[in-house]
C-alpha positions as CSV (number, residue, x, y, z in Angstrom):
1,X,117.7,23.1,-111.8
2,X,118.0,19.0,-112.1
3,X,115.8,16.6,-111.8
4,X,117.2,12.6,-111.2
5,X,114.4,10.0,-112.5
6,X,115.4,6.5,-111.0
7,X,113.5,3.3,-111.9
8,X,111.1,4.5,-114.3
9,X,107.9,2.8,-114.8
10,X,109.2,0.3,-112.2
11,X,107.8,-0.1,-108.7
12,X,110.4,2.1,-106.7
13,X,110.5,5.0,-108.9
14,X,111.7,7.8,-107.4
15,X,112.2,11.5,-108.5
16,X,114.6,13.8,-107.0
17,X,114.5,17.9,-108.3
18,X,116.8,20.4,-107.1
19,X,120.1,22.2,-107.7
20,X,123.3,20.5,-108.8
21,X,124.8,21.0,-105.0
22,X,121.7,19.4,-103.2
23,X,121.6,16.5,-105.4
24,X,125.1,15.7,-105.2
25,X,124.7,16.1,-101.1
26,X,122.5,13.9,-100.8
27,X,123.8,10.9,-103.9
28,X,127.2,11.0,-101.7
29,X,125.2,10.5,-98.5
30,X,122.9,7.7,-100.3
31,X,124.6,6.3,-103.5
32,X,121.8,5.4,-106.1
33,X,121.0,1.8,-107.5
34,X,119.6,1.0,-110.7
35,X,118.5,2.9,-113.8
36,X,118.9,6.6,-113.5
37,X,117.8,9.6,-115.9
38,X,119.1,13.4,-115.4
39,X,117.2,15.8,-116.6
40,X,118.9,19.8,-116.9
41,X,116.4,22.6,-117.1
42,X,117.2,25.3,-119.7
43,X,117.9,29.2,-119.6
């Protein structure tokens, strides 16, 4: 599990959570802009 954090504490923040396959879908489909944070879940 991932989470992507994008424009934190700004007015288009945005959080994405999923797996690594979903996320990348859908970054190639809309490449992000701006300041971005992954986050990787543990075991």
């Amino acid at each position: 599990q991932l989470c992507v954090a994008r424009e934190l504490t700004k007015k288009f923040e945005e959080f994405r959570r999923g797996v690594a396959s979903e996320l990348l879908a859908h970054y190639q489909a809309h490449p992000p802009k701006g300041e971005i944070v992954l986050v990787i879940s543990g075991s």
